[in-house]
N, C-alpha and C positions, 0 to 999 in steps of 0.2 A: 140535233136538239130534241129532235121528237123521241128519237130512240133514247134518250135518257128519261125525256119527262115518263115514257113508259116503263123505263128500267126500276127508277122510283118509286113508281105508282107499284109494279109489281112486288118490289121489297115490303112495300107497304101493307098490302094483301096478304102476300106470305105472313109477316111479321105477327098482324092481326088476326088471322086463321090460327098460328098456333100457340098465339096467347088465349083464344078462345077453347082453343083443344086441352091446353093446361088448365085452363080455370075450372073446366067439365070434369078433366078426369079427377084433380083435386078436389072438388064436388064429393064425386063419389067414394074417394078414400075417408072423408069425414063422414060423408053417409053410412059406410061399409061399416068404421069403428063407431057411429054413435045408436045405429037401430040396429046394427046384427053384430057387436062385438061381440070379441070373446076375451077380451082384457081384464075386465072383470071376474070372472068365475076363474080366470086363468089365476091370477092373483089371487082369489079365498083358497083355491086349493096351494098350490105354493104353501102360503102360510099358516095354514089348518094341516093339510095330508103329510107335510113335510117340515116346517117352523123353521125356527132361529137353526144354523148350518154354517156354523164357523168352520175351518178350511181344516181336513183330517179329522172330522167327526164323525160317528156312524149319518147321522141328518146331512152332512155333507152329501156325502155317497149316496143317500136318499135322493137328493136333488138333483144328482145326475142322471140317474136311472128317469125321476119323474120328468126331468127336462129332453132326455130324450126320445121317450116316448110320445111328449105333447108331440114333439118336431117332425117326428114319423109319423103320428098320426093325419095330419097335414097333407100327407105325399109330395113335400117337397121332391126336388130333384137327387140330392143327397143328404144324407146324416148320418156324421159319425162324429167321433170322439179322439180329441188329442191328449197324450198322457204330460199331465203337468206334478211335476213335484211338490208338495207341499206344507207348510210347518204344522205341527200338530200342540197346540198347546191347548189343555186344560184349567177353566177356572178353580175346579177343585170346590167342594164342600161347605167349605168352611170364610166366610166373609163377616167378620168382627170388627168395630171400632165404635169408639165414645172417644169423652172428655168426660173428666170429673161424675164418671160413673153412669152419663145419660148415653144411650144408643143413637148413632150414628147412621143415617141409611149409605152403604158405599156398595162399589163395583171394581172390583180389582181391574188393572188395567191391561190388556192383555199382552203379553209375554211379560207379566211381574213374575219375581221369582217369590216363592211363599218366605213367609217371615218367621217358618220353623219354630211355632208356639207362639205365644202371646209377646208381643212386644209391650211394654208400658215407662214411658217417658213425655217429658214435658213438649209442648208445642211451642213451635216458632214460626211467623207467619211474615212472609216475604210478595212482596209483587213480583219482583222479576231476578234475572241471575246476577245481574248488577248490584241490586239491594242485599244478595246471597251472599257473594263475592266481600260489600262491604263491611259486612256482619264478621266473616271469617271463620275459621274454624274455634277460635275461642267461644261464642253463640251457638255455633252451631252443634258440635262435638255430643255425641249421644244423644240428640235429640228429634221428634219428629218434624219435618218442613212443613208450612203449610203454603202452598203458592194459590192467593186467590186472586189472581189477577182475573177479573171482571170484562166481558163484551164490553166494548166498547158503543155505546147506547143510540152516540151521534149516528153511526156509521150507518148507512140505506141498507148496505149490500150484508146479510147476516154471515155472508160466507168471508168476505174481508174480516169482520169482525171476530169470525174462528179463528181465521190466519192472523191476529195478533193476538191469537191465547197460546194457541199449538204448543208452541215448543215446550210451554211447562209441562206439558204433558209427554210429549217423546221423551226430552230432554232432563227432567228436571229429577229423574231419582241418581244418572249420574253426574250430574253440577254438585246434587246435595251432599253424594256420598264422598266427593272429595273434598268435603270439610268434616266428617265425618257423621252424617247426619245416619240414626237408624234406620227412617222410613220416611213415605211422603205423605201426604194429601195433598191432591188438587182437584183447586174448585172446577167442577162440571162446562164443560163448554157447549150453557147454552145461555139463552134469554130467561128461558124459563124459569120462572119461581117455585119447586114443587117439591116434594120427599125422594124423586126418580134422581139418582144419581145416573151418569151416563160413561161408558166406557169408550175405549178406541185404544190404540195402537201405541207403544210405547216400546222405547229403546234402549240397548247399555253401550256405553263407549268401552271400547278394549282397554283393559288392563285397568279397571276402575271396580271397586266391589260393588255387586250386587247387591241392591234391597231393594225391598215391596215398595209396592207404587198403585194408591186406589184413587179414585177419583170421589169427590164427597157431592151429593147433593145441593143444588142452589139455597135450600131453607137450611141445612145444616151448617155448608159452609159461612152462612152471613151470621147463623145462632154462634159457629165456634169462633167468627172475628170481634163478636162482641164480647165475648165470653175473655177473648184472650185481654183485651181493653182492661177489661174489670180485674183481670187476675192472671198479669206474665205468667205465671210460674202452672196453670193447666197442663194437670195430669191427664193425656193419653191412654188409649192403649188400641193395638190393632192386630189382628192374627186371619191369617188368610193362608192357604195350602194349596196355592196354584203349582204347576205343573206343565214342564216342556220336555216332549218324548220325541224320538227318531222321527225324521220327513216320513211321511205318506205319499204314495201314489192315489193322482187323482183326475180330471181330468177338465180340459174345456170343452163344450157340447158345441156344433157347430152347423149348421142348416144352409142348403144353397139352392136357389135357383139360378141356375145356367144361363149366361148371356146369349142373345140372337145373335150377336153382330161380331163382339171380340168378349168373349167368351175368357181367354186368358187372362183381361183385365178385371181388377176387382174393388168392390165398393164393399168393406166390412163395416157392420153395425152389430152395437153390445149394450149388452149391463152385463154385474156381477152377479153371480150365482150365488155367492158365498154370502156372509152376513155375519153380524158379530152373533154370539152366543145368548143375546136378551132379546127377550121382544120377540116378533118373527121376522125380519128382515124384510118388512113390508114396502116403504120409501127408500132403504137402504141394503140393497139395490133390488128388491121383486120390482118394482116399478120399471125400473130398465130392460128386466128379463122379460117380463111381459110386454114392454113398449115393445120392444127389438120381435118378439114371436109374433105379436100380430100385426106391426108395419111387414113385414114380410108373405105374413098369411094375407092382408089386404091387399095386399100388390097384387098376389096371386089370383085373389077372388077375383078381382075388376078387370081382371081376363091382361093387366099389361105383360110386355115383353120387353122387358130388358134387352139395352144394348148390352152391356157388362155383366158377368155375375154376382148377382147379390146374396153377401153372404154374412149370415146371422150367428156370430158368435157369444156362447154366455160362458165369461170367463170365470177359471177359479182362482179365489187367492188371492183378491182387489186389498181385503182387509189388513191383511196383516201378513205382505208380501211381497205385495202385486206379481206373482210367478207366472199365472195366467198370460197376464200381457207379455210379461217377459218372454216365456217361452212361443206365443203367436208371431211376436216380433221376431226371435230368432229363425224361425222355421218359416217363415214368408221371405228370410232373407238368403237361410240356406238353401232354398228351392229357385230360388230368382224371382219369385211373386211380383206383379208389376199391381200396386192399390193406387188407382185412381183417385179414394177418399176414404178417411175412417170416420163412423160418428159414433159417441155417445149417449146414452143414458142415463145418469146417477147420479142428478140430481133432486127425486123423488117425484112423486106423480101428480103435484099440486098443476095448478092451471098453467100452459106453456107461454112461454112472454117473449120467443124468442129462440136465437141461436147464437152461438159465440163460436170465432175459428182463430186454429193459429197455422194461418198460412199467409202468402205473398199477398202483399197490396192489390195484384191484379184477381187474385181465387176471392181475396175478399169485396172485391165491389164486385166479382161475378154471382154470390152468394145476393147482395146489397138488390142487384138487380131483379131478383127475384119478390122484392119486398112487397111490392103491387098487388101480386099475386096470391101472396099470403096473409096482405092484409086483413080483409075482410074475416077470418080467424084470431083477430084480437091479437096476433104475431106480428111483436116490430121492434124488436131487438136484432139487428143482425151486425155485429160489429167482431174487432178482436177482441180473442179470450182467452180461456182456456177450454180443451178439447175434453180430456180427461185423463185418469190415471192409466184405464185400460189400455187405453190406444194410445201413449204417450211412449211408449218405447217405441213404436212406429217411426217417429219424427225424424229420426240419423236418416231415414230411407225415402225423405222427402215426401211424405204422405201429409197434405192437408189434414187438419184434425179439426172437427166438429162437434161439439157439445150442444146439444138440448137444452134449452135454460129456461124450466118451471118460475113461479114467483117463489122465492127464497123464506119470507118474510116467518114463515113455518117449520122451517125444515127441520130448525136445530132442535124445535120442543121437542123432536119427535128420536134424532138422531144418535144410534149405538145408545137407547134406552129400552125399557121394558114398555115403555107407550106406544114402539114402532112395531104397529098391529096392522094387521086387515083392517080394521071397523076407522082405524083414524086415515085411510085412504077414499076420496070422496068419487065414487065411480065415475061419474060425469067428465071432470079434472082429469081422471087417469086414462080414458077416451079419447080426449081432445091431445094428449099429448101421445099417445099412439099416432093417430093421423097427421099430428103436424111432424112425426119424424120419420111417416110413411111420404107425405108429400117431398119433403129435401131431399130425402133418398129417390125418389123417382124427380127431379128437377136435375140433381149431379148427374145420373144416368142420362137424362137426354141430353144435358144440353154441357155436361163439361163441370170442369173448373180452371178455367185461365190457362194459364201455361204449365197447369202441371198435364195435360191434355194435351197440349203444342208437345212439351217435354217425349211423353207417352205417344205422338205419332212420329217423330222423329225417332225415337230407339226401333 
C-alpha cells in the first residue's frame, strides 16, 4: 500500500514539474515574439519589398527568393526549395463595368476568361442556381447574371457565412452560360459595405462556354439591385482582357530544424506565400508566412530541442490551385515521410482564439488537454475543424491537421481586396498569434498526439 501511495505521490510530482516547465518555456515564446519579434518588420517587408504575388508572377518569384533568404538568414538547420508547378493567369489591363452609363468599381475574378471588347446587355439578377435554373434560358439568353446572394448576417462565424456565398462565385459563370447567359456579376464576398470589390478564385465546367466573371462591390452591388427594381430592362456593359498562359515553374520555400530524439519524424507548419494579385497579401496569407518563420525562429532562440523535426514550409499556389500542398503531399508520400502533425496559418493575423483539428477523438482531447496551459493567453477554442487548405492533401496519410484560428469577425473586410495591406494588420495581434502557434508546435513535439504517436511507435 505504501508503495503505491508513493507511486502516486511521485506521478504527481512528475506531473506537476512539467506542467510548471511547459508554463515557463511557453512564457518565454510569448516573451521572445512580443519584446524581440521580428513578425512584424518581417511582414512590412513581405508587403512593401515584394506585395501582392499571385502564383507565376514575376512578385511570385520575388517571394521566393525573399522567403528564402529570411530562412537562411536564421541558420536554421536546412533550407531549400521544392519545384512546384504553377498556373499563370493574368488580370490583364483593362477592368470595365456600369449600368445605364454609371461606373462600377469590379475585380475580375481570377481565371475569368476576357470578354474580347465590350460586352453590353441587359442585367438579371438571381440569388442562387435554383432561382437561375427557374428563370431558364428564355430570361436568361444574352444577358448579363447578377448573383447577389448576401452573408448571411445571423451567422457568428464569418467564414460559414463565405461558405454560403462561395459557389456563386466558382460556379456561377458556368451554371449562367448554360442558359446562355454573356457574363456574370457577383456580389463581393464580404460583410463589408464599401466601393473595394474583392476577387478569388473561380472555375469552368468541361464542355460549357466560357465568359467573364467579375465580382461587384458591396455599395455597387446593393446600387445595381435597386437599380434593377426600378427598371428590369438595365443596360449593362463590361470589358475585361484577362489572360491564362502555360504553367510556371515555381517553388515552396522550406526551413528545418532537426530533431534530437527521432529526427525522421516530422511536425510541418505553413502559410501561403502566394496571394491574389490586389492589395499585398497581408492577412491573406503574409500573416501565416511570417507566423510559421518566427514560431520557428523562437523555438530556436529559447535554446529548445526538439524531439522531431520541425519543419517550416511556405507553400506556393494556395490561391488558385493549391499545387503547393499538392505536390508537398505527394513527395512526403513518395519518400515514405512519417508527419506526426501538420498545422496551419491562414486565417490572417487578427488576435488568436484558439485552434481547430481534424483528427481522431483521442488527438483531439490530447490537443483539449493542453487548454490550461494556454489559457492564460486569451486561447480557448480547442475543438474539431478545419486544418487548412495547405495541409489538407495530407490527410489520405493519416496526418492530424491543425489550423490557427484568429477572431474572424474582420477577416472578409479585408480578404482578396485592395485593403489587404500592412498598415490594416495590427502588430500586437500578429505577435500574439506567432507564439500561440510557436507554443502547439512545441506541446505536439513533446508530448504527442494520441494515437497517431502509438500508430508512429509501432511502425
Amino acid at each position: 500500500m505504501k508503495r503505491i501511495i508513493l507511486l502516486i505521490a511521485l506521478f504527481i510530482n512528475v506531473t506537476a514539474f512539467a506542467q510548471k516547465e511547459d508554463s515557463l518555456h511557453i512564457r518565454k515564446l510569448f516573451d521572445a515574439a512580443l519584446v524581440e519579434g521580428h513578425a512584424y518588420n518581417n511582414l512590412r517587408s513581405l508587403c512593401k519589398d515584394v506585395g501582392a504575388r499571385l502564383s507565376g508572377s514575376p512578385e511570385a518569384e520575388k517571394a521566393v527568393k525573399w522567403a528564402k533568404a529570411l530562412l537562411e538568414s536564421y541558420d536554421f538547420d536546412t533550407v531549400w526549395l521544392m519545384p512546384v508547378k504553377v498556373p499563370h493567369w493574368v488580370r490583364g489591363d483593362i477592368e470595365e463595368a456600369g449600368v445605364n452609363g454609371k461606373p462600377m468599381s469590379i475585380k475580375t475574378l481570377g481565371g475569368s476568361v476576357s470578354s474580347n471588347g465590350r460586352i453590353e446587355a441587359e442585367v438579371i439578377k438571381v440569388q442562387d442556381f435554383e432561382e437561375l435554373a427557374e428563370l431558364g434560358e428564355k430570361a436568361i439568353k444574352g444577358k448579363i447574371v447578377f448573383y447577389n446572394r448576401a452573408f448571411d448576417r445571423k451567422l457568428i462565424s464569418t467564414g460559414d457565412a463565405y461558405g454560403g456565398c462561395v459557389n456563386q462565385r466558382w460556379d456561377g459563370a458556368s451554371q449562367a452560360s448554360k442558359f446562355g447567359a454573356v457574363g456574370v456579376f457577383v456580389r463581393s464576398l464580404t460583410h463589408n459595405k464599401d466601393k473595394h470589390a474583392h476577387t478569388g478564385s473561380m472555375g469552368y465546367e468541361e464542355g460549357v462556354k466560357k465568359i467573364p466573371s467579375v465580382a461587384l462591390s458591396i455599395e455597387d452591388a446593393e446600387m445595381l439591385s435597386e437599380l434593377i427594381k426600378m427598371n428590369p430592362k438595365a443596360l449593362a456593359y463590361l470589358n475585361v482582357n484577362s489572360q491564362t498562359f502555360p504553367d510556371k515553374d515555381s517553388y515552396n520555400v522550406i526551413a528545418e530544424i532537426k530533431g534530437n530524439v527521432e529526427p525522421d519524424k516530422i511536425i510541418t507548419f505553413g502559410g501561403h506565400l502566394d496571394s491574389w494579385d490586389v492589395g499585398e497579401g497581408a492577412h491573406d496569407d503574409g500573416a501565416g508566412v511570417v507566423h510559421s518563420i518566427e514560431a520557428l525562429r523562437i523555438l530556436k532562440a529559447t535554446g529548445y530541442k526538439p524531439r522531431y523535426t520541425l519543419r517550416c514550409v511556405l507553400f506556393m499556389n494556395e490561391e488558385n490551385g493549391n499545387n503547393g500542398g499538392k505536390t508537398y503531399a505527394a513527395v512526403a508520400k513518395e519518400k515514405g515521410e512519417v508527419h506526426v502533425a501538420a498545422l496551419e496559418s491562414d486565417a490572417g493575423g487578427f488576435v488568436p482564439r484558439g485552434f481547430t483539428m481534424d483528427g481522431t477523438p483521442e488527438q483531439i482531447k490530447q490537443m483539449q488537454s493542453w487548454e490550461s496551459l494556454l489559457e492564460p493567453y486569451k486561447l480557448h477554442i480547442f475543438k474539431t475543424g478545419w486544418g487548412g487548405v495547405d495541409i489538407g492533401p495530407l490527410k489520405p496519410q493519416n496526418v492530424p491537421l491543425i489550423g490557427l484560428r484568429p477572431d474572424d469577425q474582420r477577416y472578409f473586410d479585408h480578404h482578396h481586396s485592395d485593403t489587404d495591406v500592412f498598415e490594416n494588420v495590427h502588430q500586437r495581434e500578429l505577435e500574439l498569434g506567432a507564439a500561440s502557434f510557436a507554443s502547439m508546435i512545441y506541446l505536439i513535439d513533446k508530448y504527442g498526439l494520441g494515437s497517431s504517436i502509438k500508430q508512429l511507435k509501432e511502425d
